[in-house]
C-alpha positions in Angstrom: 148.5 96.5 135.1 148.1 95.5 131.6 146.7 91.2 132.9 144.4 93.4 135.0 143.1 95.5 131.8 143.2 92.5 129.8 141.1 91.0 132.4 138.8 93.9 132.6 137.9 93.8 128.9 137.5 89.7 128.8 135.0 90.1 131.3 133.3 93.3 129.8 132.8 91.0 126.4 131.6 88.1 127.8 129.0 90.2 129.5 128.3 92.2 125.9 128.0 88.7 124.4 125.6 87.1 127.2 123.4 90.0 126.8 123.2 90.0 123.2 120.0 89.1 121.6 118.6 86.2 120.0 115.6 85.5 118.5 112.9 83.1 120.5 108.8 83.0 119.7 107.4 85.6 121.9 103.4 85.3 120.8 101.6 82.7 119.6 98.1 82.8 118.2 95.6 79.6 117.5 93.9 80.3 114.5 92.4 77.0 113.8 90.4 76.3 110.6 90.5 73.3 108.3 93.0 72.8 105.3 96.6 73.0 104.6 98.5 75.7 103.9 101.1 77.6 102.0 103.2 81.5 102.5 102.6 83.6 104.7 102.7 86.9 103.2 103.0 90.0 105.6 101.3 93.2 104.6 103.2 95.6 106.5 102.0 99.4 106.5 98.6 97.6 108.1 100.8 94.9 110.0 98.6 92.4 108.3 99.3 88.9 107.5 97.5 86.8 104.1 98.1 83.0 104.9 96.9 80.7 102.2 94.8 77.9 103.1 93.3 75.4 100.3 90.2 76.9 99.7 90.6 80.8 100.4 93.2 82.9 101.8 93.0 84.2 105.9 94.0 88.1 106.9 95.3 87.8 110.0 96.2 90.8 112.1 99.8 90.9 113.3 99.3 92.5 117.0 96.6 90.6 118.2 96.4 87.3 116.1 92.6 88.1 115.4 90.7 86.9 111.9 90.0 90.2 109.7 88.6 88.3 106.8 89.1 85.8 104.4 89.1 85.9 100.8 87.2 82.7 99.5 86.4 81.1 96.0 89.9 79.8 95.9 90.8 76.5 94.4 94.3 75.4 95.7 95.6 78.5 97.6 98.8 79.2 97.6 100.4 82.8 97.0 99.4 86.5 97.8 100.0 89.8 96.3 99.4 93.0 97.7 98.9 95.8 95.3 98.4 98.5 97.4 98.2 102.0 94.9 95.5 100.0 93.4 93.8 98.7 96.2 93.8 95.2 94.6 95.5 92.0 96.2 95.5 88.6 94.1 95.7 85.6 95.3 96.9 82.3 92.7 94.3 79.4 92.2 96.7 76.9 91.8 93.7 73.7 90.7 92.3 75.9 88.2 95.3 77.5 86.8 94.1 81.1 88.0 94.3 83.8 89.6 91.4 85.9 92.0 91.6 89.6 92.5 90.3 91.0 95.3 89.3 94.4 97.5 91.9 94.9 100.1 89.8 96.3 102.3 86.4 94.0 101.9 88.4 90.9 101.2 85.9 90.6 98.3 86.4 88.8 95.2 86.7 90.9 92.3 87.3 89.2 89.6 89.1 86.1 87.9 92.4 86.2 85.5 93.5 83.0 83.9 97.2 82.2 84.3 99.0 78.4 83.7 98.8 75.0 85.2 100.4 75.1 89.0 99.8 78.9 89.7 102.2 79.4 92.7 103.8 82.2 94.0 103.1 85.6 92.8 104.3 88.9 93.4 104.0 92.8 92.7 106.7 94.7 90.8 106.2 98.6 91.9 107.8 99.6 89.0 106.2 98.5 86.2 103.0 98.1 88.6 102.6 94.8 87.3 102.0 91.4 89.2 104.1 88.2 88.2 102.6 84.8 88.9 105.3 81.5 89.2 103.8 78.6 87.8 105.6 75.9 88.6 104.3 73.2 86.3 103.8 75.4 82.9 107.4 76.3 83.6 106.3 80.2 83.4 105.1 83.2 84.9 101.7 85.5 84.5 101.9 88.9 83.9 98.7 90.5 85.0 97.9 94.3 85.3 96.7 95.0 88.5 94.5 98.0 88.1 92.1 96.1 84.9 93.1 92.7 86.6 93.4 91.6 83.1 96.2 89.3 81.7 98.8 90.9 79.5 100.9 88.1 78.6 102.7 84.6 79.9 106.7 84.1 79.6 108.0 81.3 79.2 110.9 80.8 81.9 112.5 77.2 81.1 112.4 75.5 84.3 109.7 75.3 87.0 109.7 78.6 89.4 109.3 78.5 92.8 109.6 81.9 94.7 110.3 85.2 93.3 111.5 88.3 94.6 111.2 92.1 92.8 114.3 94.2 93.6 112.1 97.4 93.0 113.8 98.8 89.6 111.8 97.0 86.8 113.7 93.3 87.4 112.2 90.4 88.8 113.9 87.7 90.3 112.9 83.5 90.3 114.4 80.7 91.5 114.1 77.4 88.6 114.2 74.3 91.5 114.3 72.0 88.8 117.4 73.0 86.5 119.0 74.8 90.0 119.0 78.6 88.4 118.2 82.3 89.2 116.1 83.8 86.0 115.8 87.6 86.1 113.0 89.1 83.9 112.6 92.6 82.8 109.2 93.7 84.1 108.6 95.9 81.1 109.9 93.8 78.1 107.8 90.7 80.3 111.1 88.6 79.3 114.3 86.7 80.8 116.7 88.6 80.4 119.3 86.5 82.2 119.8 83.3 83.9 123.1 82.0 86.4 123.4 78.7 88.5 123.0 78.8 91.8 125.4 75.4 92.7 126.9 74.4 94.4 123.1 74.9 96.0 120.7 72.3 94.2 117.1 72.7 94.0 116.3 76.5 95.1 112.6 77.6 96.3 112.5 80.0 99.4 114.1 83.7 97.8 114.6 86.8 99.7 116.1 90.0 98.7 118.6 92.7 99.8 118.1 95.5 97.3 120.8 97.4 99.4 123.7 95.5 98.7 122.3 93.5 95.9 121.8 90.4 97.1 119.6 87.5 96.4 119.7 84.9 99.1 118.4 81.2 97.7 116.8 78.3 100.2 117.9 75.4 99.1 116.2 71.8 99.6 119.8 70.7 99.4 120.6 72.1 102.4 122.1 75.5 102.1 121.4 79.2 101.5 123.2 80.6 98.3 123.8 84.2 98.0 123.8 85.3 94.5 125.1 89.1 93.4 122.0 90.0 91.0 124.1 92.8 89.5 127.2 90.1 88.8 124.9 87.3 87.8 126.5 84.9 90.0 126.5 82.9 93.3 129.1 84.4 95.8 128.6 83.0 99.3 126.6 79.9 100.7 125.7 78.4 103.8 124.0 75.2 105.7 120.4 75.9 106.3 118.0 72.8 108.0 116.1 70.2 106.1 113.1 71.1 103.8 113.4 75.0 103.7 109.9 76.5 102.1 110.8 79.9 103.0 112.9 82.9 103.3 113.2 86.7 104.4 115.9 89.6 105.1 115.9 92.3 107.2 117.7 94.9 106.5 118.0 96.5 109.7 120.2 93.6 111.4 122.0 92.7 108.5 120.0 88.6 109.0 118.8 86.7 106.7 116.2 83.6 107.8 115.7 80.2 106.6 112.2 78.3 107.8 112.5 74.5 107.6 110.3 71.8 108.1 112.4 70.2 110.3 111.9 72.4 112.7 114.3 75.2 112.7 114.6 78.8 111.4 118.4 79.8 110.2 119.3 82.8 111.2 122.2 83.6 109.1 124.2 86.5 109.5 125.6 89.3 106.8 129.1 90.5 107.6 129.8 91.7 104.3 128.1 91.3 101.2 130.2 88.2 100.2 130.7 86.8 103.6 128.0 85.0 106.1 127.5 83.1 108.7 124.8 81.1 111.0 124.0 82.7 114.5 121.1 80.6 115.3 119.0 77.8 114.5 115.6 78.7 116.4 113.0 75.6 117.3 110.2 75.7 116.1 107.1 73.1 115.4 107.6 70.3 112.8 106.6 71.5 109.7 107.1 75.3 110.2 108.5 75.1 107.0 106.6 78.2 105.7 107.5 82.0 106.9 106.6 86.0 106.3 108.8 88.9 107.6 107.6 91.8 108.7 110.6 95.1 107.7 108.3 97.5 110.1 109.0 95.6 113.1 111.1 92.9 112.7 109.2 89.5 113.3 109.1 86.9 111.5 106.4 84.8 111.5 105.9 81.1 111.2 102.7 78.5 111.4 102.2 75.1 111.9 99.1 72.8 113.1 99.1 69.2 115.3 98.4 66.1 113.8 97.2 62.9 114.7 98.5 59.4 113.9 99.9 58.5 110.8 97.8 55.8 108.7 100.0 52.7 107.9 102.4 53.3 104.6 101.3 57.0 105.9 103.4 60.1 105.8 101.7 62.2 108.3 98.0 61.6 110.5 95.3 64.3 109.8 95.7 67.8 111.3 94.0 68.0 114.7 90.9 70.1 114.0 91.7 73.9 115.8 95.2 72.9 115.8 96.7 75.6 113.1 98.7 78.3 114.7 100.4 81.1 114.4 104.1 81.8 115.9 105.8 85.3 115.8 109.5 85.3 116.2 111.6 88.0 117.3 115.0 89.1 119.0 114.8 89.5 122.9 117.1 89.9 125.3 118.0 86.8 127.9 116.7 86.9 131.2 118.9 87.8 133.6 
């Protein structure tokens, strides 16, 4: 009786297991359009995306893949903020070292704030109500308010920022790629207040966040995800991501972290505990999908990519075949069975 039970209860698990969900692309969306790209950054109450693209910024709806606008005037897009009890959004100007405000619901230009050579990322602290720009080659951030759009001072961070992340209670987090470090900055004093490494990780951009349990969770070009205790000041997990990571996200719901690579894989790296993790998945997905947004309302993540053509000799990649830019959204689904 108990070989029979035992038998039972294999069988019951590998059927639990064969029905559990991974995550596969389930829409995709051309978008087309000239110019590269940078983030993705998801807008969620409006399940919204604003996907940077040279010269101006695209608003993309989530559902239906459809062009809502575009905010133009951009030189050198690359981040988005969303300031939404001020009905503002700012988008960095990385060429001209500056930063455009603009109407979130018009997509219209409003206005022009000058920040620091490489404007990058950029984000929107709640509470201070302050947006941070990361600029990578001035090796400092842009402290802007967002109701005036006015500049209200630069701090010096020193090393060059890549992405940031605000854990909601007046502290901002940035990753330094070049010296391999977390900085936290007090939102209100517009200082770094504290710094840790983040080896045995080298070279950190992609940052996502897990104000829950805090957690910071650091894509490495090195290879690996670190984990860093924001409260402790220090790295306390890591784990092998794919090749030439550019972005990052956390959902709190499944307890996963994600990794987007440009070698064609998202990470899907799982939280057992705060302090312990592992990889469930690596997802295909296009060459170069290296860039990614996460929506917390309902779960996707989001990915683009674009087709090129030939590469010229002594060439690292052909140009992008024109209409070729599209968007992927990725979520968990059950196997067919």
């Amino acid at each position: 009786m108990p070989r029979i039970g035992l038998v039972v209860t294999l069988a019951a698990l590998n059927s639990l297991l064969a029905q559990s969900p991974s995550y596969r692309v389930t829409h995709t969306y051309t978008l087309g359009g000239d110019g590269s790209w940078d983030y993705i950054v998801p807008d969620p109450p409006n399940h919204r995306l604003f996907v940077a693209r040279q010269n101006r910024v695209m608003v993309i709806d989530e559902d239906s893949g459809k062009l809502l606008g575009e905010v133009t005037g951009i030189q050198g897009a690359h981040g988005t903020a969303i300031a939404e009890k001020t009905g503002h959004g700012f988008a960095t100007s990385g060429n001209d070292k500056s930063v455009v405000m603009f109407d979130l619901q018009t997509f219209k230009a409003l206005g022009r704030i000058p920040a620091a050579e490489d404007a990058d990322a950029i984000l929107y602290d709640s509470a201070s109500n302050r947006v941070f720009t990361l600029n990578g080659d001035a090796h400092s951030s842009t402290v802007i308010d967002p109701l005036a759009g006015a500049l209200i001072t630069n701090i010096p961070l020193g090393g060059k920022p890549e992405y940031g992340a605000s854990a909601g209670d007046g502290k901002v987090y940035a990753n330094l790629t070049d010296t391999s470090e977390v900085v936290e900055i007090d939102a209100k004093k517009a200082a770094v207040v504290r710094r840790w490494s983040t080896a045995p990780c080298k070279q950190p951009v992609a940052m996502a966040i897990d104000t829950a349990h805090h957690r910071l969770f650091s894509g490495c070009r090195s290879g690996v995800m670190a984990v860093s205790d924001y409260q402790a000041g220090k790295v306390v997990a890591t784990v092998p991501i794919g090749a030439g990571v550019d972005g990052a996200g956390y959902d709190a719901a499944s307890g996963n972290a994600f990794a987007s690579n440009a070698d064609g894989t998202l990470t899907v790296v799982h939280q057992d505990t705060p302090d312990q993790y592992r990889v469930i998945e690596n997802i295909p997905t296009p060459p170069g999908s290296r860039n990614m947004g996460f929506d917390p309302t309902n779960h996707r993540v989001f990915v683009v990519s674009a087709k090129f053509g030939p590469a010229p000799a002594g060439g690292r990649r052909g140009p992008m075949v024109p209409g070729s830019f599209t968007l992927m959204a990725i979520e968990q689904v059950l196997p067919a069975r």
